[in-house]
C-alpha positions in Angstrom: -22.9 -21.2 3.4 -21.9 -24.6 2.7 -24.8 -27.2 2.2 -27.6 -24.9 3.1 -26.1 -24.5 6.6 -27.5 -21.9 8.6 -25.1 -18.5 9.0 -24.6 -19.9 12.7 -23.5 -23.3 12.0 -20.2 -22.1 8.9 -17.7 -21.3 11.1 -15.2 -18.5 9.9 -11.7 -18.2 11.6 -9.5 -15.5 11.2 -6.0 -16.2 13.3 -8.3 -18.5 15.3 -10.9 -15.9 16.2 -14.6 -16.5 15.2 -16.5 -14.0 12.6 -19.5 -13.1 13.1 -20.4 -11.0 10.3 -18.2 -12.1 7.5 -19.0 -9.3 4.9 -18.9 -5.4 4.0 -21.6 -3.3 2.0 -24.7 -5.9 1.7 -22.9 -9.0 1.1 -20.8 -7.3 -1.8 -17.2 -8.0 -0.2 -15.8 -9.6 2.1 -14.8 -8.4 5.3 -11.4 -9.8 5.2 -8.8 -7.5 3.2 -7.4 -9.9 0.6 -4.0 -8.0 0.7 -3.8 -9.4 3.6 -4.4 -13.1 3.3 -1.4 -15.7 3.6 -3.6 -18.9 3.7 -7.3 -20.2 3.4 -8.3 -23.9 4.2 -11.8 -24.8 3.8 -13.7 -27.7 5.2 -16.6 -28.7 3.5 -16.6 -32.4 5.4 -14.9 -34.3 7.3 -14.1 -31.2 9.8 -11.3 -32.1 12.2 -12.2 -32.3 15.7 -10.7 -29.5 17.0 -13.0 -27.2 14.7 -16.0 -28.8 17.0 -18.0 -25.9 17.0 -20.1 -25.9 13.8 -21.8 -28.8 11.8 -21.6 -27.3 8.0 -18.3 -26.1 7.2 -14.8 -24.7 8.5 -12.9 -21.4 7.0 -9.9 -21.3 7.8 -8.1 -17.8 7.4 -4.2 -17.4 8.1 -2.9 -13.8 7.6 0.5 -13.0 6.5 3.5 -12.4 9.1 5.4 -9.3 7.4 8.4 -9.9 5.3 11.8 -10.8 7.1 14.4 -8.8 4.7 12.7 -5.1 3.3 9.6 -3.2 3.6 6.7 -4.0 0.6 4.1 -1.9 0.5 0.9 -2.7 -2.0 -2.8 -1.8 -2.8 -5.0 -1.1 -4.9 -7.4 2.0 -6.0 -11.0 1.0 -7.1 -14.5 2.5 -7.9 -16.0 1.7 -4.6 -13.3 1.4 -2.4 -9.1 1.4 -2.1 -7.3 -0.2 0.3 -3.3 -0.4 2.0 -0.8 -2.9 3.5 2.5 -2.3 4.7 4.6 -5.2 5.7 8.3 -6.1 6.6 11.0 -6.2 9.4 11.0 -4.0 12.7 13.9 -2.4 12.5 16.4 -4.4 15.4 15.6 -7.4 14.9 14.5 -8.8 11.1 13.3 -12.4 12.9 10.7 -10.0 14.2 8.1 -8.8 11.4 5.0 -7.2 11.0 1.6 -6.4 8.7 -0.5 -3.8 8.7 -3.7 -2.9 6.1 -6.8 -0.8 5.5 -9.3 -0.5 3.3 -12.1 2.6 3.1 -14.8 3.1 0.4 -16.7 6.3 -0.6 -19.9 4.6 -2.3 -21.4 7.6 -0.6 -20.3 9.8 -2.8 -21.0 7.7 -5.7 -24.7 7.1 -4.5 -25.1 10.6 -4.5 -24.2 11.2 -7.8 -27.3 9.2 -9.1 -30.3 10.7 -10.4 -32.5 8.8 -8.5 -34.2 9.7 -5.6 -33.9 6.4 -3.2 -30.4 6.5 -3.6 -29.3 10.1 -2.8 -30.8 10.0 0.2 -29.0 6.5 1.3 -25.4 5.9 3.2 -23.8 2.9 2.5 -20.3 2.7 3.5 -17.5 0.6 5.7 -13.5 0.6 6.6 -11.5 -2.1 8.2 -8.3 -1.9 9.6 -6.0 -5.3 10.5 -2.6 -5.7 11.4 -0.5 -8.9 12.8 3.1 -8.8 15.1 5.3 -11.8 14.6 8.3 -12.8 17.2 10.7 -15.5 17.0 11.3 -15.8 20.7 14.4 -19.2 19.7 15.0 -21.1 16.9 11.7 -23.2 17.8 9.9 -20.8 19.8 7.1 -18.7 17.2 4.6 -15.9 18.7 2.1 -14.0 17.0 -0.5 -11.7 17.6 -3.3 -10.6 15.4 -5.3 -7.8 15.7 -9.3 -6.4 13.2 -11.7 -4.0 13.2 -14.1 -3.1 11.1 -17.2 -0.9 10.7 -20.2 -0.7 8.2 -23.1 2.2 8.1 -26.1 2.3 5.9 -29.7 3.1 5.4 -31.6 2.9 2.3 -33.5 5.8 2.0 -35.3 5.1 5.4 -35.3 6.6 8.8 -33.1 3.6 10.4 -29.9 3.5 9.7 -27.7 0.6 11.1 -24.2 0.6 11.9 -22.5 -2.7 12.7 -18.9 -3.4 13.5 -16.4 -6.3 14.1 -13.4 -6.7 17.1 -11.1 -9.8 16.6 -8.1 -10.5 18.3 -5.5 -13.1 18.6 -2.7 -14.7 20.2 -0.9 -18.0 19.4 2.6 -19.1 20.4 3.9 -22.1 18.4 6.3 -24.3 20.3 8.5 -27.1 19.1 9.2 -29.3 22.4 10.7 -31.8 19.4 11.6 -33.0 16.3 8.1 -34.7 16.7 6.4 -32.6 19.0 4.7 -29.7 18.6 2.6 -27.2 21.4 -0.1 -24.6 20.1 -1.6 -21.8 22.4 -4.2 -20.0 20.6 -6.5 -17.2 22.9 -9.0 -15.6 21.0 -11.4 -12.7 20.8 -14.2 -11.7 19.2 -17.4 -9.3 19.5 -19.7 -8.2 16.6 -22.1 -5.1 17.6 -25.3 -4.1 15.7 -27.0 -0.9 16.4 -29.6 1.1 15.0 -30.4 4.6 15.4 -34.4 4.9 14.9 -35.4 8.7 14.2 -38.5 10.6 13.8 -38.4 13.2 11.6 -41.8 14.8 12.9 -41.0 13.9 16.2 -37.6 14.2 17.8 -38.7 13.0 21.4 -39.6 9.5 19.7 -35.6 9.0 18.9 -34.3 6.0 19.9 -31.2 3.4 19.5 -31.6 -0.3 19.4 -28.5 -2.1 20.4 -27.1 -5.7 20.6 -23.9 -7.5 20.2 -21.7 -10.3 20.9 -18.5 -11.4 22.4 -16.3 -14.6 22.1 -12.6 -15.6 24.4 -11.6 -18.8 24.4 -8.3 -20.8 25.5 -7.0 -23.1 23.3 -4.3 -25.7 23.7 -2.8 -28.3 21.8 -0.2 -31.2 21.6 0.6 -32.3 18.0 2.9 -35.7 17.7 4.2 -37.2 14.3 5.4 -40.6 14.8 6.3 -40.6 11.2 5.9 -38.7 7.9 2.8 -40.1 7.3 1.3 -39.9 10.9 0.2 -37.2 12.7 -1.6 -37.5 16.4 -3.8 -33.8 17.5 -4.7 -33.4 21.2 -6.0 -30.9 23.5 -8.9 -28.9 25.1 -10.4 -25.8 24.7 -12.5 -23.4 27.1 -15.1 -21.0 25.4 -17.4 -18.6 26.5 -19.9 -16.5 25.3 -21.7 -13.0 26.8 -24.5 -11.5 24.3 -26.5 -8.8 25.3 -30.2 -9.7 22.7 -31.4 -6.2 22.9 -31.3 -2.9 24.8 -33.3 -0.1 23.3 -31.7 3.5 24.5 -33.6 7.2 23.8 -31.8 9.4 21.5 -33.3 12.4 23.6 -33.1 13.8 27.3 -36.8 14.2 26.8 -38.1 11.5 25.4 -41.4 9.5 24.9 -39.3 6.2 25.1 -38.9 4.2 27.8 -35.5 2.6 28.0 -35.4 -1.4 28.4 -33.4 -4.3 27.8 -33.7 -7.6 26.9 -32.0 -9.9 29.7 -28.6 -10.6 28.9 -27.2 -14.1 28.2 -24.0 -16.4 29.1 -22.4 -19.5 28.5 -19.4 -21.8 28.6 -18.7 -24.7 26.4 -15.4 -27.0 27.9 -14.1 -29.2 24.9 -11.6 -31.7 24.8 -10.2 -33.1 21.2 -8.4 -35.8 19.4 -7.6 -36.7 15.8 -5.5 -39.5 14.4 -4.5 -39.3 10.6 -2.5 -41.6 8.7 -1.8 -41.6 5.0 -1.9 -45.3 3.9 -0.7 -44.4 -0.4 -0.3 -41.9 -2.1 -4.2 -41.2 -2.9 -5.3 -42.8 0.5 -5.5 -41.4 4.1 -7.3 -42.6 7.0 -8.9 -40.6 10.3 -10.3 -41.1 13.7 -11.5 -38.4 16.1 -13.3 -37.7 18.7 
């Protein structure tokens, strides 16, 4: 969190989807497989105007598009967790690539190999799973689609244990109308669920599930001009909404003592429209406008 920003207002884009729970086993690691990663650009001011939709900070996070000429695999086997990605051509056409990765932990097992009483009896443990599909429709015409998931459990010795998970998805098709002229289409999902299973070890009928969760699609398009090398002109609009469901509690039993009930859920649409001029004046001066 970038100047003592609220979670909510450091916004984390992977492929141009928002997450909304950006880390794995209490904070400890990310939720983005590092294998994985092609590119990260941080903002910590001066945000560009087409990342409108938080006030502290941008992440930026590009994964890779699969090698063009062989297949590379790589990994890596640790004490808490080990993870996988495969990468490279399909097999027609080598213009056309792919990349695909895990990861999985067993701190489980580790916890229960401990001495100590608290955490025996606690479950701690995640996998996430991401892959991307890259086409080269022309010489100027680039498509690629991204796809996550992810899921964490745990419960510290209690009788709540909490399983959260994250969906992203992506599209964005990169068009060169010109030498100067660029078009972006970016649609984008997202949905980050939280349960938790409440049960009663005395009493069974008293079982319960709290759920909640969010989702994100938006439409994104943009026109990016360069008049020269050292100017560059950023257009375009973007439609977003947003369906979140607060809280729905659901019994665990067919006969229960709970009563099931739900919060009311909640929508909303946000219509944005964007522009950013940049010049560089030197070598060690640039100048922006945007709206």
């Amino acid at each position: 969190n970038v100047r003592g920003g609220n979670t909510d207002q450091n916004l984390v884009l992977l492929d141009g989807s928002p997450v909304f729970n950006t880390t794995h086993l209490f904070g400890f690691f990310s939720m983005i497989n590092p294998d994985a990663v092609k590119d990260v650009t941080l903002y910590k001011g001066g945000i560009p105007p087409e990342y409108g939709e938080r006030i502290s900070s941008v992440m930026n996070v590009q994964l890779k598009e699969g090698r063009a000429k062989n297949i590379g695999i790589n990994g890596g086997i640790g004490l808490i967790n080990s993870r996988l990605t495969i990468e490279g051509p399909f097999a027609k056409k080598k213009k056309n690539t792919f990349m695909i990765g895990g990861r999985s932990t067993y701190s489980d097992w580790l916890l229960q190999q401990t001495k100590n009483a608290t955490f025996m009896n606690s479950v701690a443990h995640f996998y996430d799973v991401n892959g991307t599909a890259n086409f080269e429709l022309g010489p100027k015409n680039h498509l690629k689609l991204t796809g996550y998931f992810s899921s964490d459990v745990f419960n510290l010795n209690s009788n709540s244990l909490y399983n959260y998970s994250n969906t992203l998805g992506a599209l964005n098709w990169k068009l060169n109308l010109s030498e100067k002229l660029v078009s972006n289409l970016s649609l984008a999902y997202s949905k980050y669920d939280l349960n938790m299973d409440q049960k009663d070890p005395v009493l069974p009928v008293d079982d319960y599930t709290l759920k909640s969760n969010i989702q994100y699609g938006s439409l994104k398009y943009s026109i990016s001009l360069y008049p020269t090398d050292k100017h560059r002109i950023i257009t375009g609009f973007q439609t977003i909404g947003y369906w979140i469901i607060p809280g729905k509690i659901v019994p665990a039993q067919i006969i229960t003592n709970v009563a099931e009930s739900s919060l009311r859920s909640e929508q909303s649409t946000e219509m944005v429209v964007f522009a950013d001029d940049n010049f560089d004046l030197r070598e060690k001066l640039s100048f922006n406008l945007g709206l």
